[in-house]
gemmi code that builds the backbone of each chain (N, CA, C; Angstrom):
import gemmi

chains = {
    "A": [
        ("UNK", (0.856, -1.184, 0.000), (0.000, 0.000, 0.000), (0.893, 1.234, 0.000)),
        ("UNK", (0.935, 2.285, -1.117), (1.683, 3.441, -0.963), (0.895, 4.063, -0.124)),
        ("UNK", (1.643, 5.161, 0.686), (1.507, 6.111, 1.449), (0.631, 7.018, 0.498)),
        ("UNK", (-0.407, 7.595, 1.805), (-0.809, 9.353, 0.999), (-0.631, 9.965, 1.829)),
        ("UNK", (0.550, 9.995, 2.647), (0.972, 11.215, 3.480), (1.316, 12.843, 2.536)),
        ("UNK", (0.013, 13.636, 3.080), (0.327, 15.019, 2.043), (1.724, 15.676, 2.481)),
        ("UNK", (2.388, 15.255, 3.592), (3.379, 16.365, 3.391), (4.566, 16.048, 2.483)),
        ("UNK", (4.687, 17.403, 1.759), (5.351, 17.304, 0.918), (7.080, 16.680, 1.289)),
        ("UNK", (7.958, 16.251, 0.140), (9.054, 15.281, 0.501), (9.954, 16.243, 0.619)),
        ("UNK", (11.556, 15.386, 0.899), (12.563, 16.786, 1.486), (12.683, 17.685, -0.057)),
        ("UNK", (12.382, 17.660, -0.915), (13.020, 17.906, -2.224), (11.618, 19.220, -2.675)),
        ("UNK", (10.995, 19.282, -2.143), (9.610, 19.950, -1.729), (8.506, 19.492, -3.097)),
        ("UNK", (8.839, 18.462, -3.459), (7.845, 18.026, -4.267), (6.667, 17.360, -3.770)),
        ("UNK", (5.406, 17.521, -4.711), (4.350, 17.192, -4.014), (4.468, 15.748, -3.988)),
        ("UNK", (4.034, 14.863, -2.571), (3.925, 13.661, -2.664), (2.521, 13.003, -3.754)),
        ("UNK", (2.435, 12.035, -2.959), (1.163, 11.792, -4.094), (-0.321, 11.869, -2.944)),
        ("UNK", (-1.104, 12.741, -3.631), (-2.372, 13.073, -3.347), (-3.269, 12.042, -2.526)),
        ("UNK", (-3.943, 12.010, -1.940), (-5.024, 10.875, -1.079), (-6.140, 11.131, -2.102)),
        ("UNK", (-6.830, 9.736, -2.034), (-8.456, 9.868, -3.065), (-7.728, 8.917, -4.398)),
        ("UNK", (-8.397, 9.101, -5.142), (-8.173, 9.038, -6.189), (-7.166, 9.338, -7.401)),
        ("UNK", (-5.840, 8.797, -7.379), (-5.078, 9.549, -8.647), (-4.942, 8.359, -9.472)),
        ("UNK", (-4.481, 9.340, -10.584), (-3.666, 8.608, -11.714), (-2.322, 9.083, -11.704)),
        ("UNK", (-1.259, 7.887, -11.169), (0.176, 8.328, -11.191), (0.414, 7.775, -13.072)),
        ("UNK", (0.978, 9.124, -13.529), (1.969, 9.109, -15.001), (3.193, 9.345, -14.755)),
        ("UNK", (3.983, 7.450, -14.981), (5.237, 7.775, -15.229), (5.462, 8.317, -16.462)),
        ("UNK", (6.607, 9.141, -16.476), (6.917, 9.063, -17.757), (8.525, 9.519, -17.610)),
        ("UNK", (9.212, 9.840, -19.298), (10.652, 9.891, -19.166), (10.693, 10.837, -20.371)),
        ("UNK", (11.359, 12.160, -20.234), (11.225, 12.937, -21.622), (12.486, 12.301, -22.602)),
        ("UNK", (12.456, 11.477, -22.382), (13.178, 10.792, -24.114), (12.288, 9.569, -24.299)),
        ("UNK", (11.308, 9.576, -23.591), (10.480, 8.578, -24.288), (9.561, 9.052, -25.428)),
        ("UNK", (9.572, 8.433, -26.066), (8.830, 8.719, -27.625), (7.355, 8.706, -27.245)),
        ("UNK", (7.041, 7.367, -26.751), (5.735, 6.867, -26.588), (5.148, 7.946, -25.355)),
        ("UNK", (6.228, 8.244, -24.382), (5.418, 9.162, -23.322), (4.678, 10.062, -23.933)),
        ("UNK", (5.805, 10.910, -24.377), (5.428, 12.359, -25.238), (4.127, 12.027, -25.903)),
        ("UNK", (3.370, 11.187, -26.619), (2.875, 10.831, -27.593), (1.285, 10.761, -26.853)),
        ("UNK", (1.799, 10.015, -25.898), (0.026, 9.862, -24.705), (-0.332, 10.353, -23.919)),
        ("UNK", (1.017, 11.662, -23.625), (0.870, 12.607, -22.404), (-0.343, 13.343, -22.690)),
        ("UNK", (-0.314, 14.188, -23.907), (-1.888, 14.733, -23.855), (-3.447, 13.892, -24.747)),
        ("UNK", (-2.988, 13.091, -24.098), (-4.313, 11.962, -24.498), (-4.867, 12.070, -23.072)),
        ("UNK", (-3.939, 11.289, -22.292), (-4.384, 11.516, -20.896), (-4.875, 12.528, -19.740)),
        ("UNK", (-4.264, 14.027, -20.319), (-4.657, 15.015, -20.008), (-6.123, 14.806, -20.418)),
        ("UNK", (-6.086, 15.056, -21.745), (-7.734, 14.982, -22.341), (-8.645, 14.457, -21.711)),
        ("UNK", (-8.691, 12.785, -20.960), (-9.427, 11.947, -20.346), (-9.616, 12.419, -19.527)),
        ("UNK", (-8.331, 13.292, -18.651), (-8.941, 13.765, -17.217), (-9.867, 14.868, -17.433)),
        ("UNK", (-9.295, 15.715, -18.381), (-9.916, 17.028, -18.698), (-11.803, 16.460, -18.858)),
        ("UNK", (-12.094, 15.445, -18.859), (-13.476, 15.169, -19.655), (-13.732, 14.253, -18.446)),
        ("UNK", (-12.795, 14.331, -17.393), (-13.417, 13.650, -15.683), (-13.688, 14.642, -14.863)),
        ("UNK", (-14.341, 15.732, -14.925), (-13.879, 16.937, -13.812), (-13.694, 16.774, -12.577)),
        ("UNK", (-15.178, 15.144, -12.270), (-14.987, 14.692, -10.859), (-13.932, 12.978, -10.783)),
        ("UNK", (-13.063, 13.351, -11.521), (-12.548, 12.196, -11.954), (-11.057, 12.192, -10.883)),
        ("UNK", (-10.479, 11.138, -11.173), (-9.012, 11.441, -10.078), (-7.873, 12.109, -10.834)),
        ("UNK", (-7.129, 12.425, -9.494), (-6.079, 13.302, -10.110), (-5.035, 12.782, -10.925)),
        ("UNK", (-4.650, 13.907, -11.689), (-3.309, 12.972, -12.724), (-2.018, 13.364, -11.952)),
        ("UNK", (-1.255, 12.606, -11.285), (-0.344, 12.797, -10.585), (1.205, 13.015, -11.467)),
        ("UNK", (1.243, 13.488, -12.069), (2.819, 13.219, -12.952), (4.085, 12.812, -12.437)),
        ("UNK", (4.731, 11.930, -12.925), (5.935, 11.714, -12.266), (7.005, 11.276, -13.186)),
        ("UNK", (7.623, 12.183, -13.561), (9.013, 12.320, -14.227), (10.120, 11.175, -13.628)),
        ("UNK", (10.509, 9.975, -13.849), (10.857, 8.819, -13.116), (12.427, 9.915, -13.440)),
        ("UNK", (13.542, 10.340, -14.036), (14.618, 10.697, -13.640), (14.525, 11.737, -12.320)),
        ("UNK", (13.178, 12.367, -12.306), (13.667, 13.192, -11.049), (13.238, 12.689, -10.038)),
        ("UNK", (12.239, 11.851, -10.182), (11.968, 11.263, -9.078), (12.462, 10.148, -8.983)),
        ("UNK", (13.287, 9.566, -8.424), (13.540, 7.982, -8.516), (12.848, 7.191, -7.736)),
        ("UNK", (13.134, 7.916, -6.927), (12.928, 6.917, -5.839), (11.103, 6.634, -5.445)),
        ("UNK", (10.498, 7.799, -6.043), (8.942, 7.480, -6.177), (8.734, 6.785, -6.859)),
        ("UNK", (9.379, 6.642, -8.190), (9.245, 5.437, -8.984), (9.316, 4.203, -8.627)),
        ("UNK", (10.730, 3.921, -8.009), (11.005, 2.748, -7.600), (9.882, 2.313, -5.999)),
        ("UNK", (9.330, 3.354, -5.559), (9.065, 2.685, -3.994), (7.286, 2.247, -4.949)),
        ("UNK", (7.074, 2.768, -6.255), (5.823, 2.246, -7.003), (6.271, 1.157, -7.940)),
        ("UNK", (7.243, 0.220, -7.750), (7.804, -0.315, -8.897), (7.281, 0.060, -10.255)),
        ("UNK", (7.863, 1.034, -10.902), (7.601, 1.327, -12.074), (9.173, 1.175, -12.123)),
        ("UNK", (9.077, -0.112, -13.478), (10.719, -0.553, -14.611), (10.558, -0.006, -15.626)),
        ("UNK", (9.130, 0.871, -16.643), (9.179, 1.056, -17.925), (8.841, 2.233, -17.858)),
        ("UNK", (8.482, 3.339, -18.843), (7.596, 4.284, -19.029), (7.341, 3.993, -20.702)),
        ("UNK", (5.482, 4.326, -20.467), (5.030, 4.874, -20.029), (4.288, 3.992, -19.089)),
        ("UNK", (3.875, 4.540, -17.931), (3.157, 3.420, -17.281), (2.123, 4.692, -16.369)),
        ("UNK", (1.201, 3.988, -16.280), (-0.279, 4.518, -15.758), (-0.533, 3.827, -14.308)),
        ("UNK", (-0.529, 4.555, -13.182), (-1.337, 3.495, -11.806), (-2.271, 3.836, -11.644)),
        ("UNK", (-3.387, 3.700, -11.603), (-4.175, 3.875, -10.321), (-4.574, 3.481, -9.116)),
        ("UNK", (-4.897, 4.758, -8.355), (-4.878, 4.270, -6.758), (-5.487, 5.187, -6.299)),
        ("UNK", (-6.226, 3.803, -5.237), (-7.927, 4.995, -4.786), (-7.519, 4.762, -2.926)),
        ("UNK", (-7.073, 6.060, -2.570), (-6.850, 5.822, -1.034), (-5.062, 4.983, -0.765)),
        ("UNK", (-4.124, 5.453, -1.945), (-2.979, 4.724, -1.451), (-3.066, 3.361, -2.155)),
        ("UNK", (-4.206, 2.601, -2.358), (-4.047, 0.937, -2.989), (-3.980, 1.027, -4.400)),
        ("UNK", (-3.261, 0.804, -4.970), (-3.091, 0.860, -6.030), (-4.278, -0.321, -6.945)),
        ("UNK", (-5.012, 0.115, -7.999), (-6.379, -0.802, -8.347), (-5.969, -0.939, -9.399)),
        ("UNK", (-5.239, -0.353, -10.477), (-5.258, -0.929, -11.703), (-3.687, -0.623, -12.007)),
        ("UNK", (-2.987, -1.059, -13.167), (-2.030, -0.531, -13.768), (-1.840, -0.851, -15.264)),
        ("UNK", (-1.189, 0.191, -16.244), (-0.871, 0.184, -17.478), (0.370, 0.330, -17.948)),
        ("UNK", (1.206, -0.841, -18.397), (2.685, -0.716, -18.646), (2.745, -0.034, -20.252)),
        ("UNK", (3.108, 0.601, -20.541), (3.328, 0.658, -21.907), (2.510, 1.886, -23.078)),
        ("UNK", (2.646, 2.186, -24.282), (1.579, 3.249, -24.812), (-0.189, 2.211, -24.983)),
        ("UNK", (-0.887, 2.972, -24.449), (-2.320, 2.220, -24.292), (-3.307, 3.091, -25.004)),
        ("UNK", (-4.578, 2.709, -25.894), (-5.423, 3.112, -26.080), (-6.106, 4.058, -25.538)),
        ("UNK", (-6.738, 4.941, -25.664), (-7.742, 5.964, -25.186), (-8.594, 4.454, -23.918)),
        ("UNK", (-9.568, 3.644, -24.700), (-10.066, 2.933, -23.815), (-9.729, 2.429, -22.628)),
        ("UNK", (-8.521, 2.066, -22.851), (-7.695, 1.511, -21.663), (-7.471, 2.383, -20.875)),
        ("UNK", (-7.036, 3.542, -21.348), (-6.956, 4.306, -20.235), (-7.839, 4.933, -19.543)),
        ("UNK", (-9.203, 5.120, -20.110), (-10.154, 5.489, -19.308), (-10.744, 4.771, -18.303)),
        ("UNK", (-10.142, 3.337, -19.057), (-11.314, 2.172, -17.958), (-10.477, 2.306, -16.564)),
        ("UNK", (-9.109, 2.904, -16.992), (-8.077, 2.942, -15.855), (-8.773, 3.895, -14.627)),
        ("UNK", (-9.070, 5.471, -15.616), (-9.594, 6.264, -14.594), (-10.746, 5.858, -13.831)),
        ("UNK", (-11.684, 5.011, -14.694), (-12.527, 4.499, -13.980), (-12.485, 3.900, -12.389)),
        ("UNK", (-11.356, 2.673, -12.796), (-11.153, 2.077, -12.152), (-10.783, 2.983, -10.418)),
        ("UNK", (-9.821, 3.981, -10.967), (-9.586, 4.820, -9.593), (-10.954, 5.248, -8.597)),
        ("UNK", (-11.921, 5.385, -9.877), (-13.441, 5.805, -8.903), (-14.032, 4.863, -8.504)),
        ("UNK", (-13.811, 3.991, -9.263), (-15.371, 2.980, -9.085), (-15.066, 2.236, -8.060)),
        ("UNK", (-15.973, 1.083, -7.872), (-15.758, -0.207, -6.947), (-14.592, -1.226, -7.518)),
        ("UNK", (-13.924, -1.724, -6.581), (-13.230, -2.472, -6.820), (-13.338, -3.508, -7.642)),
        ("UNK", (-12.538, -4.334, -8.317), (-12.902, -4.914, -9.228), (-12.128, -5.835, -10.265)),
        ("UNK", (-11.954, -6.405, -10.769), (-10.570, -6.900, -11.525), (-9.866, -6.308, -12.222)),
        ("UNK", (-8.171, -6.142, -11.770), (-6.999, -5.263, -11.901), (-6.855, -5.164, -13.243)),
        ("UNK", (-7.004, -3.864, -14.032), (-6.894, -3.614, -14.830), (-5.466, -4.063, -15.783)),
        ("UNK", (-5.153, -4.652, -16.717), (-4.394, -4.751, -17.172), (-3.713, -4.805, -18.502)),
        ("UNK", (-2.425, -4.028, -18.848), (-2.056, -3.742, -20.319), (-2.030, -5.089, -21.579)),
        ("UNK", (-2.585, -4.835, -22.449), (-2.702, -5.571, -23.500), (-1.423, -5.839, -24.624)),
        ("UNK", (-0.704, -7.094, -24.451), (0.359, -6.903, -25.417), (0.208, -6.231, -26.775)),
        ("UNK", (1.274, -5.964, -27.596), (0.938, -5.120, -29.205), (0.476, -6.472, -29.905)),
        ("UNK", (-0.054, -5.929, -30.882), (-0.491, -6.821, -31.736), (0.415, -7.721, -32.375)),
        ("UNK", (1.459, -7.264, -32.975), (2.873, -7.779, -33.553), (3.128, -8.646, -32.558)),
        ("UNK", (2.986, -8.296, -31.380), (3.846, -9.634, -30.698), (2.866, -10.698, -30.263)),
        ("UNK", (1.794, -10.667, -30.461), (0.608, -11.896, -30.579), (0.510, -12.315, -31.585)),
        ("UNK", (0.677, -11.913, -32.528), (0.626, -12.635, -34.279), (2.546, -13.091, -34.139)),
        ("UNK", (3.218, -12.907, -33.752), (4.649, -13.489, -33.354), (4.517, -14.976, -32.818)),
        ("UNK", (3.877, -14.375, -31.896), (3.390, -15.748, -30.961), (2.696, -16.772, -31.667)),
        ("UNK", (1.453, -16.178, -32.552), (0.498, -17.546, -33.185), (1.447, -18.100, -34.180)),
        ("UNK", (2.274, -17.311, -34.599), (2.819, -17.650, -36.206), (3.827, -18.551, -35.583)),
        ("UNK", (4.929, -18.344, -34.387), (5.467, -19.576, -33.763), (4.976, -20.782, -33.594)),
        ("UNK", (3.942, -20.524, -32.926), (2.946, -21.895, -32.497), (2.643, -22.995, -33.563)),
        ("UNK", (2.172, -22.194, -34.837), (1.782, -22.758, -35.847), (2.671, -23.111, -36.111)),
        ("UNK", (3.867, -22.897, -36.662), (5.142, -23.432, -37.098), (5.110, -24.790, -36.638)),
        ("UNK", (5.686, -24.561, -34.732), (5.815, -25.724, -34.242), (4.890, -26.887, -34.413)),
        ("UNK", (3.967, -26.338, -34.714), (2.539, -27.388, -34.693), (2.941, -27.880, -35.441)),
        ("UNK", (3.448, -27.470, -36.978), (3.193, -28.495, -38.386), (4.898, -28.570, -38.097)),
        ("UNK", (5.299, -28.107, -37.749), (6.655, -29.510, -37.348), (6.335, -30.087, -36.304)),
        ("UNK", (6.036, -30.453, -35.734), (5.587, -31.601, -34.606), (4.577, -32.382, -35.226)),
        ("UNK", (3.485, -32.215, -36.094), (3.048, -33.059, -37.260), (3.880, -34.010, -37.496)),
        ("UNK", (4.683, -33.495, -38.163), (5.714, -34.701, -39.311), (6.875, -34.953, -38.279)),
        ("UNK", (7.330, -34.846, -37.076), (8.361, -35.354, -36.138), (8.561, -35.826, -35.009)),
        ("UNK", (7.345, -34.706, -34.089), (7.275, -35.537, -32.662), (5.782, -35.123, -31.838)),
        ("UNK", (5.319, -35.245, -30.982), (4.231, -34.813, -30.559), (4.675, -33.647, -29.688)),
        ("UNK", (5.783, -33.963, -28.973), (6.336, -33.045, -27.935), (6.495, -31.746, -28.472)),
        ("UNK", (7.110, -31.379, -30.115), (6.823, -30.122, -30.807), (5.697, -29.642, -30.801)),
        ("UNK", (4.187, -30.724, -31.236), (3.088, -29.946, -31.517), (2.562, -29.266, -30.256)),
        ("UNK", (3.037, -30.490, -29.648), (2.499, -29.801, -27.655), (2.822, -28.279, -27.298)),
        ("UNK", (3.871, -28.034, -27.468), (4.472, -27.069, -27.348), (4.030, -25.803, -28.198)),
        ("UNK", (4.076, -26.237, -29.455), (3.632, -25.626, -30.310), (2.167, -24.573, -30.371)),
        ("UNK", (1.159, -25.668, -29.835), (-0.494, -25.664, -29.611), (-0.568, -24.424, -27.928)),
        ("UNK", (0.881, -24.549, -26.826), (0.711, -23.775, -26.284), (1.246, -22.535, -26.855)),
        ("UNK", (2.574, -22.201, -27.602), (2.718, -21.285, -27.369), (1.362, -20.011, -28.626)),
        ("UNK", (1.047, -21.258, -29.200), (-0.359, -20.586, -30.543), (-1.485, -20.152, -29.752)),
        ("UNK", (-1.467, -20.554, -28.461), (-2.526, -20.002, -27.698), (-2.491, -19.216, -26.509)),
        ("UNK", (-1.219, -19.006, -26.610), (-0.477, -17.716, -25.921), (-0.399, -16.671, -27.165)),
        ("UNK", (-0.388, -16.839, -28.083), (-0.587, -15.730, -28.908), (-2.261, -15.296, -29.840)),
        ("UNK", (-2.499, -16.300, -29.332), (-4.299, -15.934, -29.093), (-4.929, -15.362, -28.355)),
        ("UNK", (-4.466, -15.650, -27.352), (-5.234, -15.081, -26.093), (-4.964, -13.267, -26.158)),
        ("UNK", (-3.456, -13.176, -26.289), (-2.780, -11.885, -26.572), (-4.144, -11.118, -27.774)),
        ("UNK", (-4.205, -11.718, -28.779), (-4.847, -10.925, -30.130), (-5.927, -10.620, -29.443)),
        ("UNK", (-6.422, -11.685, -28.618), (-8.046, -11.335, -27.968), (-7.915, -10.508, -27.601)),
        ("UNK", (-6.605, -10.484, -26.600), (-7.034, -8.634, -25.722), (-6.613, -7.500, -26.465)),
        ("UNK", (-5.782, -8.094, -27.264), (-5.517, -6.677, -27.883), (-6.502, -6.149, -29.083)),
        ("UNK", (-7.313, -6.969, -29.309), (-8.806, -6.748, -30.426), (-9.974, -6.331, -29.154)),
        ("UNK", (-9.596, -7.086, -27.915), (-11.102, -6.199, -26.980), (-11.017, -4.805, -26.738)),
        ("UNK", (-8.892, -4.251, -27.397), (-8.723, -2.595, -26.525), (-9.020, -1.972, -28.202)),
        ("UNK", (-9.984, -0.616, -27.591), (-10.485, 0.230, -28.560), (-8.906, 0.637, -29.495)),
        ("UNK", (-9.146, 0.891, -31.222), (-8.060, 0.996, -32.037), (-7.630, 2.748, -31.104)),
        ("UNK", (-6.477, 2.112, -31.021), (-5.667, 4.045, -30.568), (-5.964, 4.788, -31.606)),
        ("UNK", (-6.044, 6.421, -31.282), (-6.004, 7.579, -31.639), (-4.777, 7.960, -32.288)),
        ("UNK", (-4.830, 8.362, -33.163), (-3.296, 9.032, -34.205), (-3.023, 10.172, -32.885)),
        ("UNK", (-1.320, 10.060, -32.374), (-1.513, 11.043, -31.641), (-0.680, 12.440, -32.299)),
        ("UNK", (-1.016, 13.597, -31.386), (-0.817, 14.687, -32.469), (0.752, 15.011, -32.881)),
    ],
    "B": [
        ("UNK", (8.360, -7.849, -17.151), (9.135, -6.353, -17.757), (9.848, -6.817, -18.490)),
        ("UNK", (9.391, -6.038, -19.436), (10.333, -6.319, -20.967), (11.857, -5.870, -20.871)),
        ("UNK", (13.098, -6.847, -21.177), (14.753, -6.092, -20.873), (15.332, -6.871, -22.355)),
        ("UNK", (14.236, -6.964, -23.528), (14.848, -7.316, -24.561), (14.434, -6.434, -25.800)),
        ("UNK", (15.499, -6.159, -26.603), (15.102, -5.437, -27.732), (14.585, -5.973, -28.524)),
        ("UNK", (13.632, -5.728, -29.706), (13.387, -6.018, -30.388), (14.024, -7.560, -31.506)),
        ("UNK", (15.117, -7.287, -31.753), (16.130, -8.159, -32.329), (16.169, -8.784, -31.685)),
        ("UNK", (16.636, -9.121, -30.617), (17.404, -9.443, -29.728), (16.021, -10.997, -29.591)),
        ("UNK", (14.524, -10.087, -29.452), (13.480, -11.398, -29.498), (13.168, -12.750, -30.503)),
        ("UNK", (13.644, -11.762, -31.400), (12.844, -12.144, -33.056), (14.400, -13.520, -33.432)),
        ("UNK", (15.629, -12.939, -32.741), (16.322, -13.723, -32.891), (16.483, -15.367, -31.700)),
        ("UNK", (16.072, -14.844, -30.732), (15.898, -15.822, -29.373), (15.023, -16.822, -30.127)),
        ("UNK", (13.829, -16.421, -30.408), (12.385, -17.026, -30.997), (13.242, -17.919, -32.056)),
        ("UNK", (13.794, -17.180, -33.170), (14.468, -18.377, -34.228), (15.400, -19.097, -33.588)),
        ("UNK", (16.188, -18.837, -32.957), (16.982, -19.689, -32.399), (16.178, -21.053, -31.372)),
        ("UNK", (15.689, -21.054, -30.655), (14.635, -21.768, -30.017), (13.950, -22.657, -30.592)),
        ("UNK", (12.961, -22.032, -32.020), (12.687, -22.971, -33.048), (13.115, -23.925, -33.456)),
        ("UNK", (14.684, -23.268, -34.195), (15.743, -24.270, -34.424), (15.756, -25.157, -33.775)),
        ("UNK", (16.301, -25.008, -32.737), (17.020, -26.176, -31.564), (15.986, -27.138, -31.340)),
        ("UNK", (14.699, -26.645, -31.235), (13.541, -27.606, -30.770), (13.422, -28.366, -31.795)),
        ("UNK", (13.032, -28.025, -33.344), (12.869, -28.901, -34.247), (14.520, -29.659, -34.697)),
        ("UNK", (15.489, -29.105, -34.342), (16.349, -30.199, -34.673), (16.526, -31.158, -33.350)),
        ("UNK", (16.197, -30.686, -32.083), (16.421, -31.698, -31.526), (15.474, -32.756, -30.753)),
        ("UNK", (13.981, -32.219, -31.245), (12.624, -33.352, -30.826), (12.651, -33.871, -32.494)),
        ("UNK", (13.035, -33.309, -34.050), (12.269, -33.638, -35.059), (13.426, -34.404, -35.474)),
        ("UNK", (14.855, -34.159, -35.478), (15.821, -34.391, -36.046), (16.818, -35.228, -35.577)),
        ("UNK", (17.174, -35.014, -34.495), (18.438, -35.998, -33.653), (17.706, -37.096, -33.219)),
        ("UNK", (16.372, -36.885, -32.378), (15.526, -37.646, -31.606), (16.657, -37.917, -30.329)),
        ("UNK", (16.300, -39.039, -29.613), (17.267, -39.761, -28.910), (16.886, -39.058, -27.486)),
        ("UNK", (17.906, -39.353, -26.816), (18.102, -38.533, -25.427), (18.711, -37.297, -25.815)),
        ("UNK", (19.545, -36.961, -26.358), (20.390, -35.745, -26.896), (19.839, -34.931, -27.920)),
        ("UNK", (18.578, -35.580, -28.203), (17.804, -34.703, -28.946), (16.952, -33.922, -28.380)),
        ("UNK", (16.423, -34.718, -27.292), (15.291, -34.154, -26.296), (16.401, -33.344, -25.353)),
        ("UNK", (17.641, -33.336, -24.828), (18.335, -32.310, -24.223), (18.135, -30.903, -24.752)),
        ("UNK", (18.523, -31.291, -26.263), (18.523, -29.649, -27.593), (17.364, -29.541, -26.873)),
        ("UNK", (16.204, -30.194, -27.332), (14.749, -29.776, -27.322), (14.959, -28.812, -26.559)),
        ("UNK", (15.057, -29.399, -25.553), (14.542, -28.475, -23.890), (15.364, -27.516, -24.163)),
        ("UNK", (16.327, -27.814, -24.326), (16.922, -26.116, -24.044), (16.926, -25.563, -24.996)),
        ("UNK", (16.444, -25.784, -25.897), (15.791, -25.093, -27.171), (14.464, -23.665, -26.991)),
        ("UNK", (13.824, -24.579, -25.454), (12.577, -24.101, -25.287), (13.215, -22.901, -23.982)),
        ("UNK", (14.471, -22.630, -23.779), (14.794, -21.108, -22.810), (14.428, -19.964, -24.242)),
        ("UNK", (15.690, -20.240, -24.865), (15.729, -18.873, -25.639), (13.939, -18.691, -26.710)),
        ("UNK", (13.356, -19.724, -26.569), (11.578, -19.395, -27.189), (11.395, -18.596, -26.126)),
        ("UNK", (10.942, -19.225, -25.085), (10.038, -18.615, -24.345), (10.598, -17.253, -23.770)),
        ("UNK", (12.221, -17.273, -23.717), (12.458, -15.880, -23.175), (12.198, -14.626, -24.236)),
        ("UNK", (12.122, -15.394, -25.814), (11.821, -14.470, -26.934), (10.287, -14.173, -27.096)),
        ("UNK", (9.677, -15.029, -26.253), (8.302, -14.300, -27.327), (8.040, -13.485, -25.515)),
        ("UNK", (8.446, -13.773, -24.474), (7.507, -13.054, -23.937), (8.622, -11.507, -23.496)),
        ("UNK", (9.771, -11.409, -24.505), (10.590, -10.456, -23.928), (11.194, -10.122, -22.611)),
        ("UNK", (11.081, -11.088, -21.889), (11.905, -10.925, -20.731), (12.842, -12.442, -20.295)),
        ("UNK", (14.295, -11.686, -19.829), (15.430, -13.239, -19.428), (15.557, -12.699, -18.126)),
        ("UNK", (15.352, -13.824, -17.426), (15.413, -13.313, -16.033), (17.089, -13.352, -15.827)),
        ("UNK", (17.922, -13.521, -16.391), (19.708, -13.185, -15.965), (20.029, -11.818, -16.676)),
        ("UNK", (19.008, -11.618, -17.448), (19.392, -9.992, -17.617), (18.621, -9.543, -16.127)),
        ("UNK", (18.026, -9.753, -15.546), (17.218, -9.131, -14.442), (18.312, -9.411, -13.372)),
        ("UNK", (18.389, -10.207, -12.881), (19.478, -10.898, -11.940), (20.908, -10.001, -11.807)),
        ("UNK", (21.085, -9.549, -13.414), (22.145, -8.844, -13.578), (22.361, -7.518, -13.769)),
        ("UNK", (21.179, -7.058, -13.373), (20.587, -5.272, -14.279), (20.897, -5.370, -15.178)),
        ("UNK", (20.976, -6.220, -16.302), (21.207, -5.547, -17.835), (19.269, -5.268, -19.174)),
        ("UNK", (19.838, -4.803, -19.686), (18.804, -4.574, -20.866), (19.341, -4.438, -22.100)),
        ("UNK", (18.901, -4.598, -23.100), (18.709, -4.643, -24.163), (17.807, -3.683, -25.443)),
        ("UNK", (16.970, -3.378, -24.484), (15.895, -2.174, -25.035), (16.687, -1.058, -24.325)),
        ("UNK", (15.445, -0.243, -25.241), (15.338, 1.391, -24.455), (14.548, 1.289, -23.442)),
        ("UNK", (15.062, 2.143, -22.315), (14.044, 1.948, -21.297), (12.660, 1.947, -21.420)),
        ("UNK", (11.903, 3.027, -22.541), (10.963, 3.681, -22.909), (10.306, 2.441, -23.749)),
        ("UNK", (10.681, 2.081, -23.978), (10.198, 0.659, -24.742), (9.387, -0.518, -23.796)),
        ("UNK", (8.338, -0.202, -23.309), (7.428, -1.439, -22.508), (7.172, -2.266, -23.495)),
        ("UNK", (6.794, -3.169, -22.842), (6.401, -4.536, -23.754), (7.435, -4.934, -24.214)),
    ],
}
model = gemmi.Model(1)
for chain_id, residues in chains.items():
    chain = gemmi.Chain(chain_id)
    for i, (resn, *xyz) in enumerate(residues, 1):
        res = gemmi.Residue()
        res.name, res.seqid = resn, gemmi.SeqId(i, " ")
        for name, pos in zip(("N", "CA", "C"), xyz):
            atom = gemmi.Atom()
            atom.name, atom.element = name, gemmi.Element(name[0])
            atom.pos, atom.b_iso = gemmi.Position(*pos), 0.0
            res.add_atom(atom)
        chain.add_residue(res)
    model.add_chain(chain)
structure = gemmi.Structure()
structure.add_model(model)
structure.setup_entities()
């Protein structure tokens, strides 16, 4: 459980807010940050009673980063009262990210979570399949293998066909 | 958490392939099924982008900015 102690840290930055936020990591040499930073503005902008967008620049902050394990940017938390309820590793859809803000308001519920890219689920089926039709003609232990990893890259397409197509960003 | 680049997957994944089909389709034997298996580290560390001895070791391969 992160802290929502308001007083601010020795560095006089604001800690993170009590209620409802959305912590945004991000990193200004990230491509993808830059790219969803004002997407996400937008979402909040269209929550008025929605939670706060907490920003967090992971080089200046480190150590907020790290005490939220955030390893990537861009990454999205939410957290209603300190518990963190959902999280988003990576550049995410408009949808995804709203269901995120949602998630900060609503009732609890199953942890929101990022949808691999598409490329790397069609990676996955197109492996699988491979192995499958070589394990056809050589061993069963290939197709076995094969049949899982084709449905590890199914499952992937599913979620990434249930998240709304992203927005061209500007 | 993803600590592999791009390449770095696409090549694990072929390599993995390889080894598995030459050593469940091709050698057979006991020493075939050895390849196999360890055929099946560098797959699975390729398709899902993460080796846990790059983790073990702090290293990466990507840009940080690069999830997934």
């Amino acid at each position: 459980m992160v802290p929502a102690d308001p007083t601010p840290g020795p560095d006089g930055r604001p800690p993170l807010p009590p209620g409802a936020v959305i912590v945004e990591a991000w990193g200004p040499w990230c491509t993808s940050c830059r790219a969803q930073r004002p997407r996400v503005a937008a979402i909040a902008g269209s929550r008025p009673d929605g939670p706060s967008v907490r920003s967090l620049q992971v080089d200046a902050e480190p150590e907020l980063a790290d005490a939220l394990g955030i390893r990537s940017v861009p990454t999205l938390i939410a957290l209603s009262d300190g518990v963190e309820v959902g999280r988003l590793v990576g550049a995410q859809a408009d949808g995804s990210i709203a269901e995120l803000f949602d998630r900060a308001t609503g009732p609890a519920g199953p942890p929101v979570r990022s949808a691999p890219p598409r490329a790397l689920a069609v990676l996955r089926l197109l492996t699988g399949l491979l192995l499958v039709a070589a394990g056809l003609v050589t061993t069963v232990v290939l197709a076995a293998v094969g049949a899982v990893v084709a449905g590890w890259g199914i499952i992937g397409l599913v979620r990434s066909a249930s998240t709304p197509t992203e927005t061209t960003p500007p | 958490m993803v600590n592999e680049a791009g390449w770095e997957r696409i090549a694990r994944t072929v390599l993995g392939v390889a080894l598995m089909i030459v050593g469940f389709g091709v050698m057979g034997g006991t020493a075939g099924t050895i390849v196999g298996i360890i055929g099946l580290v560098p797959l699975l560390t390729g398709l899902s982008g993460w080796c846990p001895l790059y983790t073990v070791f702090g290293f990466r391969t990507n840009k940080p900015g690069g999830a997934h």
